[in-house]
N, C-alpha and C positions, 0 to 999 in steps of 0.2 A: 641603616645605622641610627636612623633618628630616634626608635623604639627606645634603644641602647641606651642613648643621651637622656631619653624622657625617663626611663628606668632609675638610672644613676641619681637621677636630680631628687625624684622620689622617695630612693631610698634616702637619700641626705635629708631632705626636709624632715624624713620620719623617723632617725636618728635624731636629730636638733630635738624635733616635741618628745622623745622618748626620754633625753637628757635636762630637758625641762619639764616633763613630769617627775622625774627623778628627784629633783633638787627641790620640785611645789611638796614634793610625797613628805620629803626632810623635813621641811618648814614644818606641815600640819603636825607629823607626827612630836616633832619640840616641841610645840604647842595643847599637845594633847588634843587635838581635833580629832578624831578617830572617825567619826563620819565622812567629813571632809575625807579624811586617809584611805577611807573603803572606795569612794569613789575615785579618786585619782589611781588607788592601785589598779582599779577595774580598766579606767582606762590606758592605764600602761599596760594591761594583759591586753588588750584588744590593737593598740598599736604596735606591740612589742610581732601582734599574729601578723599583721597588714605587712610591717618589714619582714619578715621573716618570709612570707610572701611573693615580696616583689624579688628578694636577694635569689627564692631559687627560679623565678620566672628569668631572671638574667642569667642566673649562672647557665640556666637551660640555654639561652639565646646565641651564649657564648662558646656552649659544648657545640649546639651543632652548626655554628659559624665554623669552629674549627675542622668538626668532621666535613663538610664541604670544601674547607679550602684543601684538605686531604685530599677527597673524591677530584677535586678539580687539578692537583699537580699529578692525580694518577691519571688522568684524561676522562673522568667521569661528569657531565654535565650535571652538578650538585641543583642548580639551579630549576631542573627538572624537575626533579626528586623534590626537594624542600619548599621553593615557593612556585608551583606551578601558577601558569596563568589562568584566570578563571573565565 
């Protein structure tokens, strides 16, 4: 589960600077800064990919946490299967 918690915390940070690129994007463009603008949109496309990223690497971790806890009330050793020992 620690993955899980390190995932969650990620996507939040990278939400917060998506929400404050957001609001720097507002300011430049009021101000007619358009260079300023090209760059911040650039990086809002570039963090907008990073979260988008981490949401499906979670939601993946969370799909097959479930299909294990499945596997494991039908008597299936999920832990086998998904994280073997190396």
């Amino acid at each position: 589960m620690d993955r899980e918690q390190e995932l969650e915390a990620e996507i939040k940070k990278e939400e917060s600077f998506i929400d404050y690129l957001f609001s720097r994007l507002d300011i430049e463009l009021d101000h007619r800064n358009y260079d300023n603008a090209l760059e911040l949109n650039e990086d809002l496309i570039k963090s907008m990919r990073r979260a988008r990223k981490l949401k499906h690497e979670f939601n993946y971790m969370k799909h097959l946490q479930n299909v294990a806890d499945q596997m494991q009330a039908d008597g299936i050793n999920a832990q086998m299967i998904f994280w073997p020992k190396k």
